[in-house]
C-alpha positions as CSV (number, residue, x, y, z in Angstrom):
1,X,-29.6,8.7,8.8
2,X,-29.8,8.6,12.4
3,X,-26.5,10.6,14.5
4,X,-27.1,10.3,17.6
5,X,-28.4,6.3,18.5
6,X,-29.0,7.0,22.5
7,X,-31.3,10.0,21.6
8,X,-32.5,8.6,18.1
9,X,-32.1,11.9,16.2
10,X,-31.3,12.2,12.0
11,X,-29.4,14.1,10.6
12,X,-32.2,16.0,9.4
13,X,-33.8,16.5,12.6
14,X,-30.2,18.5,13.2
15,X,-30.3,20.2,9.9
16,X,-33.5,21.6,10.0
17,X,-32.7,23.3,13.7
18,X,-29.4,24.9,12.5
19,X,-31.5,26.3,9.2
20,X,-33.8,27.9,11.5
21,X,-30.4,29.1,13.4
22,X,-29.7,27.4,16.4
23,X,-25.8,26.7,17.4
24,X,-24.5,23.2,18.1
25,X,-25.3,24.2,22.0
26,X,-29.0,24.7,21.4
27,X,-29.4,21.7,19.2
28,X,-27.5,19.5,22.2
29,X,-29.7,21.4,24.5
30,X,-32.7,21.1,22.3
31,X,-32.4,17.5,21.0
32,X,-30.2,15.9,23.3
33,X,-27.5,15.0,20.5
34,X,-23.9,13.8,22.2
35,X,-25.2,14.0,25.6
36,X,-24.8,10.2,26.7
37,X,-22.0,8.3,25.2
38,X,-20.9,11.5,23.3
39,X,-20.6,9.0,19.7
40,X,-22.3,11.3,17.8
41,X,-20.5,14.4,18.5
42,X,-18.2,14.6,15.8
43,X,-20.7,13.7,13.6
44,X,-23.2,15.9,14.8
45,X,-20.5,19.2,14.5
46,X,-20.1,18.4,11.2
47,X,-23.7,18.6,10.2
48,X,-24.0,21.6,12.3
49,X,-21.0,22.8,10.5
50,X,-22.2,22.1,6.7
51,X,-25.4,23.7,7.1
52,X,-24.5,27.1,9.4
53,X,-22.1,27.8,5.9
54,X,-24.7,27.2,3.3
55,X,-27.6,28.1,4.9
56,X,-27.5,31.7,6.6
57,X,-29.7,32.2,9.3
58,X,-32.0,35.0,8.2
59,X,-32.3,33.5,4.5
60,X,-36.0,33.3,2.9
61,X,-37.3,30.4,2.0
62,X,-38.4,30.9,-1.8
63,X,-40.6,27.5,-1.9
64,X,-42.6,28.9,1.7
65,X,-41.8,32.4,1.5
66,X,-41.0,32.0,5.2
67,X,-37.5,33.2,6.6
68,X,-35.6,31.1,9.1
69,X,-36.4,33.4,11.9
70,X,-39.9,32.7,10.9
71,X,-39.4,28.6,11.6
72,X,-37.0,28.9,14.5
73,X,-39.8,30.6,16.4
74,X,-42.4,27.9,15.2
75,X,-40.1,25.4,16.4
76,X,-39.6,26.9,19.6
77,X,-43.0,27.8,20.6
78,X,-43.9,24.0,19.0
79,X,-45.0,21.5,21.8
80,X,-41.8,19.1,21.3
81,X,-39.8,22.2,22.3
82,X,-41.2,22.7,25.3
83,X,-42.1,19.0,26.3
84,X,-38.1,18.3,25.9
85,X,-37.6,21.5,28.1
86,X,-39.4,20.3,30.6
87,X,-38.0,16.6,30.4
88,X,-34.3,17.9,30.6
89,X,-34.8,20.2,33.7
90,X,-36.4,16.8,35.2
């Protein structure tokens, strides 16, 4: 389902950043969720919310074997990291 219209992000796209355990500040920073007509904010918290409780951030993936430290450094060393970086200090 898509949160945030203006920047076009799911509610997977936010999931999968707070598994690899950003906060709701580095997703908004990262993804530009609730940064334009601030719609999605509530929503967005609440995602951010449901998976920070059931998914802690230094949990191991048992499909993977890879721990969420493990994919919040692939995703911020990943080119859409750093491309959105250097967008947002545009």
């Amino acid at each position: 389902m898509i949160v945030c219209v203006c920047r076009r992000v799911s509610d997977r796209e936010i999931a999968r950043h707070v598994r690899a355990g950003m906060t709701f500040d580095e997703v908004q920073f990262e993804l530009g969720v609730a940064t334009q007509c601030g719609q999605c904010e509530g929503c967005a918290r609440d995602i951010v919310a449901q998976c920070s409780a059931s998914h802690p951030v230094a949990a191991l993936n048992r499909e993977s074997g890879t721990s969420a430290i493990q994919l919040a450094t692939s995703i911020s060393e990943s080119k859409a990291w750093n491309s959105s970086r250097h967008s947002a200090a545009a």
